[in-house]
C-alpha positions in Angstrom: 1.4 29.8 37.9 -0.3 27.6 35.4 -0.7 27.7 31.6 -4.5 28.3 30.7 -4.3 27.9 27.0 -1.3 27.3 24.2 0.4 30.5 23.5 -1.1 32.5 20.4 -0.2 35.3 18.1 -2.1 38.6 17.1 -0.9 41.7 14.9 -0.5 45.0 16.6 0.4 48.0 14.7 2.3 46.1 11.5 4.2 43.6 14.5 3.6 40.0 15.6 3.0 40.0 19.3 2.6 36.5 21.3 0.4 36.2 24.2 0.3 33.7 26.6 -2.1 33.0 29.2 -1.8 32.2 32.8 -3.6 31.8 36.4 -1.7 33.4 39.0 -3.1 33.0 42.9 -6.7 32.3 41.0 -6.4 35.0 38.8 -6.3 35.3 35.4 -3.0 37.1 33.6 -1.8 37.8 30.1 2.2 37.4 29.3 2.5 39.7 25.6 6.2 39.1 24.1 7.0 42.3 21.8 9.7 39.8 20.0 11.7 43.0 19.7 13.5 45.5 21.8 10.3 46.6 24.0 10.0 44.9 27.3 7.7 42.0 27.9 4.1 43.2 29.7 1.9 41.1 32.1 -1.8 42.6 32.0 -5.0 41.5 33.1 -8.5 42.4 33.8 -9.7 44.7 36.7 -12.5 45.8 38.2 -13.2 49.4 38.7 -16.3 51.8 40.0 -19.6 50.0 39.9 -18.4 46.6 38.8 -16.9 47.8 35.4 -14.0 46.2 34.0 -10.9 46.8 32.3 -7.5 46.4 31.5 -4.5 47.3 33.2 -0.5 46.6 33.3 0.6 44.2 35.9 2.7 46.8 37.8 0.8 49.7 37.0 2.5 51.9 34.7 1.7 50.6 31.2 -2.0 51.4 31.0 -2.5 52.3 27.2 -0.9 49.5 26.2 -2.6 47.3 28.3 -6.3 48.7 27.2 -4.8 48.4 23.4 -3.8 44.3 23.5 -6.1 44.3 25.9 -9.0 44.8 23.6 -7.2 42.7 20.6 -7.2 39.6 23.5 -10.8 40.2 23.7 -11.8 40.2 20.3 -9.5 36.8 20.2 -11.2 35.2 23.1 -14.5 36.1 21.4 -14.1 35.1 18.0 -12.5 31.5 19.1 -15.7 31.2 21.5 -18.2 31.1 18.0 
């Protein structure tokens, strides 16, 4: 596993999360610290029916979450690419 970019912060829902990316066996994962009580979650992006992408929880079991930061990652990734 390798460290893509430096760790960074985003606001969800009033709390500081911090997100760190990683390539794991050529894939492309995101580590989101809660800094509180809630567990740590691993998501990345998938690819479903007729090529279209999203996000899920790395297991599977987390999947509104992981389309909620998912999306916030996004909008990070895109905003820092301008």
């Amino acid at each position: 596993m390798r460290e893509l970019e430096p760790p960074f912060n985003l606001h969800l829902e009033g709390n500081m999360i911090r997100i760190a990316e990683h390539e794991v066996q050529g894939k492309r994962v995101f580590h989101v610290d809660f800094k509180n009580e809630k567990k740590p979650l691993v998501i990345t992006v998938g690819i479903g029916l007729k090529d279209l992408k999203f996000w899920t929880s790395v297991p599977q079991g987390r999947q509104a979450e992981a389309e909620q930061i998912g999306k916030l990652i996004a909008e990070y990734i895109r905003g820092k690419n301008k």
